[in-house]
C-alpha positions as CSV (number, residue, x, y, z in Angstrom):
1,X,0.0,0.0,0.0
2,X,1.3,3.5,-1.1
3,X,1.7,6.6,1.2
4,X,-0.7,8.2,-0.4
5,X,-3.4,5.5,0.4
6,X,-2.6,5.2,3.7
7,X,-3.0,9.0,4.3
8,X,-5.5,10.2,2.2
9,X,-8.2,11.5,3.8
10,X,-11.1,11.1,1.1
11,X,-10.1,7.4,-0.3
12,X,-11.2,4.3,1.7
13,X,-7.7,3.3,3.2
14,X,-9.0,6.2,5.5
15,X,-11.9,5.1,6.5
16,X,-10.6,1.2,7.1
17,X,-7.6,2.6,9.1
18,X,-10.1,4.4,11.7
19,X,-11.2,1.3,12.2
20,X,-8.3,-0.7,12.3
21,X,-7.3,0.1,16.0
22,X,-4.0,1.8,17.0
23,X,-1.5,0.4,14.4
24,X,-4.2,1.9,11.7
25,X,-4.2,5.3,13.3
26,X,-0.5,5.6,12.8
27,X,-1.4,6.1,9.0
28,X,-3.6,9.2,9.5
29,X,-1.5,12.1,9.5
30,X,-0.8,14.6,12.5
31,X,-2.5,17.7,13.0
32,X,-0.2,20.7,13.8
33,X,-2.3,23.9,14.2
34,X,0.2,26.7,14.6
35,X,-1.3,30.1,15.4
36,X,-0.1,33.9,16.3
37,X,-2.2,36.2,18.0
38,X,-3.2,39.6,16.3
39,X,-0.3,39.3,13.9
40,X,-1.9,40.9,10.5
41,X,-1.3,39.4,6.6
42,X,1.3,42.1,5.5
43,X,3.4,41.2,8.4
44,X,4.6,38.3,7.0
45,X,7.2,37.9,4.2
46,X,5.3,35.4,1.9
47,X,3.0,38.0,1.7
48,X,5.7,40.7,0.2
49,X,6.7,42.2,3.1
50,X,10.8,43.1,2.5
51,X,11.4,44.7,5.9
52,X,10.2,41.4,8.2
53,X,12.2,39.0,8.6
54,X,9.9,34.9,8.8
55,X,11.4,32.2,7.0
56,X,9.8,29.5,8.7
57,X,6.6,30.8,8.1
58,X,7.8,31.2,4.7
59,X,8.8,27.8,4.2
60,X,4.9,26.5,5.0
61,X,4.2,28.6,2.1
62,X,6.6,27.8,0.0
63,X,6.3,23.8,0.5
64,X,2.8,24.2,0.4
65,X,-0.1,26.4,-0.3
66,X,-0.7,30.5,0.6
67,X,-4.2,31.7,0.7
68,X,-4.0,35.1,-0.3
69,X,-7.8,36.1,0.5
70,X,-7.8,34.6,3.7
71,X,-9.8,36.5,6.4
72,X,-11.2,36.1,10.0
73,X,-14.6,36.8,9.7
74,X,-15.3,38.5,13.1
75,X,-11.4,39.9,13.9
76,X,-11.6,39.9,17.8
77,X,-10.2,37.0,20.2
78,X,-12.9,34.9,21.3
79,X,-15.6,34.9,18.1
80,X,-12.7,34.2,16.1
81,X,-12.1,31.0,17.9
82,X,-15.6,30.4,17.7
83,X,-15.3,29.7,14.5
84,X,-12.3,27.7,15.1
85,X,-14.3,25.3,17.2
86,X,-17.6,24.9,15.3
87,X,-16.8,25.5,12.0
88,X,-19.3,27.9,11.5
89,X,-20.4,31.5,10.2
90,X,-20.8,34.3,13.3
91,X,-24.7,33.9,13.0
92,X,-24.5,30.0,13.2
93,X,-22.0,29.8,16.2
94,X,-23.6,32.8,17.8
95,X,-20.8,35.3,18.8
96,X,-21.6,38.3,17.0
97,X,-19.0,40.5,18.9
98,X,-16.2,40.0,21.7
99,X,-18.0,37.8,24.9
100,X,-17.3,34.7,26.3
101,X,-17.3,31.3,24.5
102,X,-19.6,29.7,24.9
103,X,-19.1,26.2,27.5
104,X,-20.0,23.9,25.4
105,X,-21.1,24.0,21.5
106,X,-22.8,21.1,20.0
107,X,-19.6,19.8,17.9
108,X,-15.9,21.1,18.4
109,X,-13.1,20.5,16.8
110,X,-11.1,18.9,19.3
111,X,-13.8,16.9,20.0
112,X,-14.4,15.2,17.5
113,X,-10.7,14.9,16.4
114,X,-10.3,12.8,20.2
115,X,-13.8,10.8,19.1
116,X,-11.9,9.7,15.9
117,X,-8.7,8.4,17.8
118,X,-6.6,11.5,18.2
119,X,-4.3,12.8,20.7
120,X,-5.5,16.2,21.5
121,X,-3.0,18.8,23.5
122,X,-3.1,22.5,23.1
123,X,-0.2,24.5,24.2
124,X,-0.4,28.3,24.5
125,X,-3.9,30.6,24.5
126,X,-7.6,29.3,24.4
127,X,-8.7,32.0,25.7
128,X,-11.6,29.7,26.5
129,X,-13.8,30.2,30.1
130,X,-13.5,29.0,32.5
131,X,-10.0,28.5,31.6
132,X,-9.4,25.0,32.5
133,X,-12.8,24.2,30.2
134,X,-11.3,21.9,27.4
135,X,-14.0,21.7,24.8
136,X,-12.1,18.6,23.9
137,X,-8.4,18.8,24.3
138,X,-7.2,16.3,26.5
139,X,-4.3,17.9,27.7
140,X,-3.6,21.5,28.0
141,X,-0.7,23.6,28.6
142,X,-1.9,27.5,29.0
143,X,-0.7,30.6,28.7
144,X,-3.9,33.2,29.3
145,X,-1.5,36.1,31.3
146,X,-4.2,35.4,33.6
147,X,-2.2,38.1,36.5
148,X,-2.8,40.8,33.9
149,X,-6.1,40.6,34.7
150,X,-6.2,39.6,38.5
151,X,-6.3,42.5,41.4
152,X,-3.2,44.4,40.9
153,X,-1.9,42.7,37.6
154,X,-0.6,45.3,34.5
155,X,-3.7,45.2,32.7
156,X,-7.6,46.0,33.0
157,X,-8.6,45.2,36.4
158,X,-10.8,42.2,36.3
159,X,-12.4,40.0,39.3
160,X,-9.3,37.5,40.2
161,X,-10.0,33.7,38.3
162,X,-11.2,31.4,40.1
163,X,-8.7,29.3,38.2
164,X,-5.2,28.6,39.4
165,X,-3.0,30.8,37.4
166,X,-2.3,29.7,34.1
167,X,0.8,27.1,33.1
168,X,3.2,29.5,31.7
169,X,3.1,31.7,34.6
170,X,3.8,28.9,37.2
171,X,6.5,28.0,35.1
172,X,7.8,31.5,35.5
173,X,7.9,31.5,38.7
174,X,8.9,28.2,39.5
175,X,12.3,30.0,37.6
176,X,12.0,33.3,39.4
177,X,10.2,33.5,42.5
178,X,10.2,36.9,42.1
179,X,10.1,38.4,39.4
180,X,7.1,39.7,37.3
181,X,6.3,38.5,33.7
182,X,4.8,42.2,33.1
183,X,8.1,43.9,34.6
184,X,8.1,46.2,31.3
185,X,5.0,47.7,33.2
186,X,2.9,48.0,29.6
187,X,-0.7,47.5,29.8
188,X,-2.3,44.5,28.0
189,X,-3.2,46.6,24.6
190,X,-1.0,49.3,25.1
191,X,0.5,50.9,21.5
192,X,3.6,51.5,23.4
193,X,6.8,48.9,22.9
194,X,9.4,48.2,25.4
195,X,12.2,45.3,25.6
196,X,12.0,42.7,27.5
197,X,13.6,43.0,30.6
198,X,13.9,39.2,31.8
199,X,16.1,37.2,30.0
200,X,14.4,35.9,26.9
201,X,14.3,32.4,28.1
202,X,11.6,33.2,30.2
203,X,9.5,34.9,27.4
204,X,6.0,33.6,27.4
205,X,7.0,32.9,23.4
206,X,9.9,30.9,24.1
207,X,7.7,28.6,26.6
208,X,5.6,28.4,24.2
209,X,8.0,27.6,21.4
210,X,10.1,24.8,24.2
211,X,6.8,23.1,25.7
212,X,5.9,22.5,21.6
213,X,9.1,21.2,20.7
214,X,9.4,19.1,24.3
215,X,5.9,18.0,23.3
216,X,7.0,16.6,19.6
217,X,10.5,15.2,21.3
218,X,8.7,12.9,23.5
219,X,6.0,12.1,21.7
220,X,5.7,8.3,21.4
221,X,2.1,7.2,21.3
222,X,0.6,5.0,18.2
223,X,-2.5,7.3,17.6
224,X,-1.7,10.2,15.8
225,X,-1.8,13.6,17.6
226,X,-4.0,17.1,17.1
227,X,-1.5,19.5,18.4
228,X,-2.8,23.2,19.2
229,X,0.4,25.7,19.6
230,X,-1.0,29.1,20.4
231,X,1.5,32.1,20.7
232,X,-0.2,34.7,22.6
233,X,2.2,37.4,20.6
234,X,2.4,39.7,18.2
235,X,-0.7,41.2,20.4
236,X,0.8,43.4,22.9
237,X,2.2,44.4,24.6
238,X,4.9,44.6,22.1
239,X,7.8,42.8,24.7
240,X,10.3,41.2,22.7
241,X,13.7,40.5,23.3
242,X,15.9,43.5,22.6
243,X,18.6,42.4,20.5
244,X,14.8,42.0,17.5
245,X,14.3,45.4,19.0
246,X,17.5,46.7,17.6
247,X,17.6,45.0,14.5
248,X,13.9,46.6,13.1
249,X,14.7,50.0,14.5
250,X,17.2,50.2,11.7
251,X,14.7,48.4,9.2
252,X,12.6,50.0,6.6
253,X,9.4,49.2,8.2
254,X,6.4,50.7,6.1
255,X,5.0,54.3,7.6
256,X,1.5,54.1,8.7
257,X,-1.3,55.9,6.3
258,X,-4.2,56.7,6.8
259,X,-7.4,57.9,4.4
260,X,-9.1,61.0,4.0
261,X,-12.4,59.0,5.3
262,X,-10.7,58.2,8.4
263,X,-10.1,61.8,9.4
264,X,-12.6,61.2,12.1
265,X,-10.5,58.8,14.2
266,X,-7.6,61.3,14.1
267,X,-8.3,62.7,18.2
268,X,-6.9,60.1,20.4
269,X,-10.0,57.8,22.2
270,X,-8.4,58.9,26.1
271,X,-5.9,59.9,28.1
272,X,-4.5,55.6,28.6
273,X,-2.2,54.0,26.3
274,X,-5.1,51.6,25.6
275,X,-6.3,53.7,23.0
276,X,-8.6,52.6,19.8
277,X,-7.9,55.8,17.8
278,X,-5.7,58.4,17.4
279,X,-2.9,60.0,14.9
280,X,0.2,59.8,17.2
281,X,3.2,61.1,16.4
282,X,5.4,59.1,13.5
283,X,8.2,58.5,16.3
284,X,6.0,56.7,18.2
285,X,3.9,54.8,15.8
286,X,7.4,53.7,14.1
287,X,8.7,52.8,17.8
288,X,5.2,50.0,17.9
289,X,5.9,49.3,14.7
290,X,9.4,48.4,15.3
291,X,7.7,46.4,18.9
292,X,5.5,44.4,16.7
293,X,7.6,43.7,13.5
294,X,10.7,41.7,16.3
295,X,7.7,40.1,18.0
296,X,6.8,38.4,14.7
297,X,9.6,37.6,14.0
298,X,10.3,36.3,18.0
299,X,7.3,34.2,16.8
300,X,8.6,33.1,13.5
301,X,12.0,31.6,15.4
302,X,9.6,29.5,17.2
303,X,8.1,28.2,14.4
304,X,11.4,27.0,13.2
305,X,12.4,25.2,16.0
306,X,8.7,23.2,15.9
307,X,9.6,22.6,12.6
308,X,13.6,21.7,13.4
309,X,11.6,18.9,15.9
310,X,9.2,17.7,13.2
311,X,12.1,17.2,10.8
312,X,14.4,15.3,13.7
313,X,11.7,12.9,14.2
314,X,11.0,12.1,11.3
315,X,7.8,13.1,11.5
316,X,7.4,15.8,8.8
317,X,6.2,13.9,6.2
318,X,3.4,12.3,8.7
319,X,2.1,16.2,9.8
320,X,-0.4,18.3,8.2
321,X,0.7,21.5,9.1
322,X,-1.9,25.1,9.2
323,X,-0.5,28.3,10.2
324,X,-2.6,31.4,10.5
325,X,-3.5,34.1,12.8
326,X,-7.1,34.8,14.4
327,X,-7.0,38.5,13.3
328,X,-5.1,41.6,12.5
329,X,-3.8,44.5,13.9
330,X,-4.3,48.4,13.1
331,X,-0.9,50.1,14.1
332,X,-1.5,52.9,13.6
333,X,-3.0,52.7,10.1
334,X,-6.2,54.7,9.0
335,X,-5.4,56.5,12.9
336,X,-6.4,53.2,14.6
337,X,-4.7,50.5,17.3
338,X,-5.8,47.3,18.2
339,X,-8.9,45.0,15.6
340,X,-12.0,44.7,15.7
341,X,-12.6,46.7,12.2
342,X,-13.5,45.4,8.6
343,X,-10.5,46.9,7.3
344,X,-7.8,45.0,5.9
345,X,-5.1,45.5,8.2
346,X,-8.0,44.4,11.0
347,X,-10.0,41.2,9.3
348,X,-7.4,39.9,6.8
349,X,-4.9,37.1,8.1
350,X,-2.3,35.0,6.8
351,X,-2.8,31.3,6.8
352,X,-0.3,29.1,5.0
353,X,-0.8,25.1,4.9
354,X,1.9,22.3,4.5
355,X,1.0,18.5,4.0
356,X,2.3,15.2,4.4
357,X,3.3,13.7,1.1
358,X,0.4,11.9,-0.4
359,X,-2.1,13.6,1.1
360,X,-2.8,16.1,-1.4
361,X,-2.6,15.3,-4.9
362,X,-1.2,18.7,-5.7
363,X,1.9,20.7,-6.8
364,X,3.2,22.5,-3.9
365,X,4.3,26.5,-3.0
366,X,1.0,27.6,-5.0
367,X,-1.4,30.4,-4.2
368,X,-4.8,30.2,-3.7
369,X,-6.8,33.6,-4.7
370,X,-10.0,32.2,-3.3
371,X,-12.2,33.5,-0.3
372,X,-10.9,31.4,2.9
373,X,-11.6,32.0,6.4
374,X,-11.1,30.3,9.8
375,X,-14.5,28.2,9.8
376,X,-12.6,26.1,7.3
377,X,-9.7,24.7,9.6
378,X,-12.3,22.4,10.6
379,X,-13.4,20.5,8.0
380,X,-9.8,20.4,6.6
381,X,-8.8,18.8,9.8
382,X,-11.9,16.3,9.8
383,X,-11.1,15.7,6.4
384,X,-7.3,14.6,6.8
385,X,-8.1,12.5,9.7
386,X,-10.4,10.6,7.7
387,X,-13.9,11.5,9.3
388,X,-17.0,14.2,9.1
389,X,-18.6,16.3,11.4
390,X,-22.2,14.8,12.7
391,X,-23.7,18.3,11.8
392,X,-23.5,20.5,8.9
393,X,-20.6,23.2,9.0
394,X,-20.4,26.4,6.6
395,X,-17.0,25.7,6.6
396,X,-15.5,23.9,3.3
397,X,-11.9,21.7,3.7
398,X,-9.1,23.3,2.4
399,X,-7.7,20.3,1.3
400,X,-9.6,20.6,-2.4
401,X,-8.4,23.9,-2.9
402,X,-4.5,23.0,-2.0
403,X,-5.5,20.0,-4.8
404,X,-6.3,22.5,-7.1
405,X,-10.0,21.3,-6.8
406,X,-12.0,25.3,-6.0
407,X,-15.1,23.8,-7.5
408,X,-18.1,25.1,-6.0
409,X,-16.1,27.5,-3.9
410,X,-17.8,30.5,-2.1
411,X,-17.7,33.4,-4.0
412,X,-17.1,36.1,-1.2
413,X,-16.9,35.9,2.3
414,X,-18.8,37.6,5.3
415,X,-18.0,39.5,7.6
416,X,-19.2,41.9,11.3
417,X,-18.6,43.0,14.6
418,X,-21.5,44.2,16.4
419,X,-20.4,47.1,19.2
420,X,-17.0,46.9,20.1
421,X,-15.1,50.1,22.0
422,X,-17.5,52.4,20.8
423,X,-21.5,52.3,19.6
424,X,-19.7,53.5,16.1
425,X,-17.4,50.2,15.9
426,X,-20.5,48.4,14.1
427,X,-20.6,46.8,11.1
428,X,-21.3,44.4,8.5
429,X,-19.1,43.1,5.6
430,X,-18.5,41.2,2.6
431,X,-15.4,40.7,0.5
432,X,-13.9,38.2,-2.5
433,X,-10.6,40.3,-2.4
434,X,-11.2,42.1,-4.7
435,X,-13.8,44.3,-3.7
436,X,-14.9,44.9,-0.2
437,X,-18.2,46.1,1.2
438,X,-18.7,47.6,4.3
439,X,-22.5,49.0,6.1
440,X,-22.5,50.7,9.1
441,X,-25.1,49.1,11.5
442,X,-24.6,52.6,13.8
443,X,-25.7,55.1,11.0
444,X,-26.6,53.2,7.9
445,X,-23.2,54.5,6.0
446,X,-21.5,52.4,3.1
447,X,-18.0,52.0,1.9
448,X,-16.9,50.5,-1.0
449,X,-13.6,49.3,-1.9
450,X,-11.6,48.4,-5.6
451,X,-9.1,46.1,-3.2
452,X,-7.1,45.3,-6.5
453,X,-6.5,48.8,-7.4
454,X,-6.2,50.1,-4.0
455,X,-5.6,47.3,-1.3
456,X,-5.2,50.1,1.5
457,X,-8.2,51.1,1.2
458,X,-7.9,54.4,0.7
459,X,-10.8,55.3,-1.6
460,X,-14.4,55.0,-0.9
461,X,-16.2,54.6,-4.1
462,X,-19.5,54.7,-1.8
463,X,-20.2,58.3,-3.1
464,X,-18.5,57.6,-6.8
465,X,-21.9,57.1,-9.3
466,X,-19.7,55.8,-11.6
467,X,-19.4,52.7,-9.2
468,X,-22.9,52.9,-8.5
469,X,-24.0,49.3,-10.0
470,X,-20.7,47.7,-8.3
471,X,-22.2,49.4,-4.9
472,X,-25.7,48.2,-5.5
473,X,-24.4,44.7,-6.1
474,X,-22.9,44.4,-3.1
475,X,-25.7,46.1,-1.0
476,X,-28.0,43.1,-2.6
477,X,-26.0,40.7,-1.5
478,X,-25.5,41.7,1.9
479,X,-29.4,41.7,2.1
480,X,-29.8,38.6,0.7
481,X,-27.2,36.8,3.7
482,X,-28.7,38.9,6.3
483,X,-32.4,37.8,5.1
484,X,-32.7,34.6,7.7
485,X,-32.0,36.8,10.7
486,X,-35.9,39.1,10.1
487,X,-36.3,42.4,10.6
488,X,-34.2,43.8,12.8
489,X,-31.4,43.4,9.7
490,X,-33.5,43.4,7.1
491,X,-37.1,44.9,6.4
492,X,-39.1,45.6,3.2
493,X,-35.9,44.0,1.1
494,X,-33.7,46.9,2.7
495,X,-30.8,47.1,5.4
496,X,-31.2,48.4,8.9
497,X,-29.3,50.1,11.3
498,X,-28.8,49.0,14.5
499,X,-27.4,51.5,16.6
500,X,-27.9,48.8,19.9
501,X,-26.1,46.2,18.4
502,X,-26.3,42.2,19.1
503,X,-24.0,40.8,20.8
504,X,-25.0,37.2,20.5
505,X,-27.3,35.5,17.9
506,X,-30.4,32.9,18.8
507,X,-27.7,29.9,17.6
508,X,-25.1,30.8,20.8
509,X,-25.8,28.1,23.6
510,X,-28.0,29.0,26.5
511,X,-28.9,32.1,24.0
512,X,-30.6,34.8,25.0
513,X,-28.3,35.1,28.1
514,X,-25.1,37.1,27.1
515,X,-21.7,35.7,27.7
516,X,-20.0,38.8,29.5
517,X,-18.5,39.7,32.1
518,X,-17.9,43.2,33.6
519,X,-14.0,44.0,32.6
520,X,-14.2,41.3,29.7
521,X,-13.4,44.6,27.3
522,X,-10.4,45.2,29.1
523,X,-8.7,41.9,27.5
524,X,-9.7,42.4,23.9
């Protein structure tokens, strides 16, 4: 029997090896889901960026496939992994803006990938709650920063967990009694940057990046694994070692800009360094710039030595490998900080895949133009391990596209955020990367965007009649995906505002109560 039979997740070999006990399950591939925190797509040097500096990154890419239209549909923390979990659209999971997870969804990812024989571990953020809630994963090794948020930690002041702390920080300390993992004294989403002051060894990436490759060293079992690794960076604070600091401050990292429409967001939000708008001054914008680019690039070496582990195994050619991030990050651009926007620097993400020879029948460092998003890490994964989800998913497996199979492929992809930092932070979306929609649920405003003439988004054809078919397309089809939600979105075939917003839809579990908790804001 060839490699490809024995790890191809559509043929029958598949489905006779799940049930072929634990010397069949060695012939399903790995899982290795790699992701970054807030790290945006033209951070990333497969994407054209000359200035940052990821080769491992790069080499998923370039021994695989790089979706160039991939987006996270709802670009805060926790309705992003939503999606991750369920494989579903914001109105079919629930989470319309940032809240709690739910505590249990009908299927999950890692779920169903222990059901079908899989070792499931996650290693880094969940950002689940409670925190010790594991949706699925058998074993988990955290880092939330929970003391950020405890009485008297560096960030928002939140009621204390009634959680242990998380892993990484008892790790910490177990190495320095004490000392303080926040010891640069930034705030959780502060626009500031600052080195780190420890010794990099006991940088909440490098944990990250050793309990991965300690994970991979030892790992001996005869079913395959589903490994999570979860880098809480590039979100700030920006705190990365300081001989990445020095290198970027002499890099040509690209100035921020911003767009005559986004004049509005020019006065800073407050007095904090938490802000969500404001034109700063260049120094400082270049000085969170130059925070952000080394943390990427902090995360990048970790990625390589995951890789290194895979390779000295010998288990690269048995791993199906997905990086991506769960959304973006402003800095600075169009005068706003942090996500939560249906801009491009906000919603649109890198995700590269790499897999096992044999899995897909298809050539390999190709680019996929297609609409993607995180609801369809799912499905791929179900897919490659050789089983389906029980209930229907909007996501579609990645797999086929990677094959060069984008046969009924979506067209365009949704996205919102209902209220977030401000009644005005309100939206709906939809994009196919080349043209992006955007309607206001505070005031009823449109935008329209040519994103191949002008992916920065600095011209709203809204206004332009000349564009005023290309508008009222996109308006139609926005109505037409909001139609199944009634009239509060749509009423006599025509949009409406919704200055309230919703934070959580009727499919969210235990709907209509709402998954929030007085600080939660503070963490986003």
């Amino acid at each position: 029997m060839t490699r490809r039979e024995l790890v191809t997740g559509a043929g029958v070999a598949l489905a006779q090896a799940r049930s072929g006990g634990a010397q069949a399950a060695k012939r399903r591939p790995n899982i290795l889901m790699i992701m970054a925190d807030q790290l945006r797509l033209d951070c990333v040097g497969a994407y054209g960026n000359k200035a940052i500096h990821t080769p491992h990154i790069d080499r998923i890419a370039r021994e695989g496939v790089r979706f160039d239209c991939a987006y996270s549909s709802t670009p805060t923390c926790t309705p992003a992994r939503a999606a991750l979990l369920t494989g579903l659209s914001p109105w079919h999971h629930g989470m319309l803006a940032y809240s709690d997870i739910a505590e249990k969804y009908p299927q999950e990812k890692p779920r169903l990938l222990a059901e079908a024989g899989y070792q499931t571990t996650v290693i880094g953020k969940n950002h689940f709650y409670p925190m010790r809630n594991s949706h699925g994963y058998q074993q988990m090794l955290l880092d939330e920063h929970c003391s950020y948020f405890a009485p008297g930690g560096a960030g928002h002041k939140t009621e204390a967990s009634p959680e242990a702390r998380c892993d990484y920080e008892a790790w910490f300390w177990s190495q320095n009694p004490l000392g303080d993992p926040h010891a640069t004294g930034l705030s959780w989403n502060d626009y500031r940057a600052k080195s780190f002051v420890m010794p990099e060894k006991l940088h909440a990436t490098t944990w990250t990046g050793d309990t991965a490759v300690n994970f991979l060293t030892q790992y001996d079992r005869d079913q395959p694994f589903f490994l999570k690794v979860s880098f809480i960076r590039p979100h700030s604070p920006y705190d990365p070692p300081e001989r990445l600091m020095k290198k970027y401050r002499g890099a040509a990292i690209p100035e921020a800009r911003a767009a005559k429409w986004a004049a509005k967001y020019e006065p800073r939000s407050g007095p904090d360094n938490e802000i969500w708008h404001g034109k700063l001054p260049a120094a400082d914008v270049r000085e969170s710039r130059v925070g952000y680019y080394a943390s990427v690039e902090f995360v990048d070496e970790q990625v390589g030595r995951i890789l290194a582990a895979l390779e000295k195994k010998g288990m690269l050619e048995e791993t199906l490998i997905v990086f991506f991030s769960d959304h973006g990050d402003m800095l600075g651009d169009h005068n706003l900080w942090r996500k939560s926007y249906p801009w491009e620097e906000s919603a649109r993400i890198p995700m590269v895949m790499r897999w096992p020879e044999g899995l897909v029948a298809g050539k390999r460092g190709v680019v996929r133009k297609e609409p993607v998003e995180l609801r369809d890490i799912l499905p791929t994964f179900l897919e490659a391990a050789g089983t389906k989800p029980a209930l229907p998913v909007d996501g579609k497996s990645l797999l086929a596209l990677a094959a060069g199979k984008p046969e009924g492929w979506r067209e365009w992809i949704d996205l919102e955020h209902s209220i977030c930092y401000s009644p005005m932070n309100n939206w709906n979306a939809l994009c196919d990367g080349k043209w992006k929609y955007v309607y206001s649920a505070f005031d009823g405003q449109e935008q329209l965007f040519d994103l191949a003439r002008d992916p920065g988004e600095m011209n709203d054809l809204a206004g332009d009649a000349a564009y005023g078919a290309t508008l009222e397309l996109w308006r139609g089809r926005l109505v037409a995906h909001l139609a199944e939600r009634g009239d509060r979105y749509v009423k006599d075939g025509k949009l409406v505002a919704r200055p309230k917003g919703v934070l959580t839809a009727p499919h969210f579990p235990g709907w209509p109560e709402h998954p929030h908790r007085p600080g939660l804001l503070g963490r986003i």
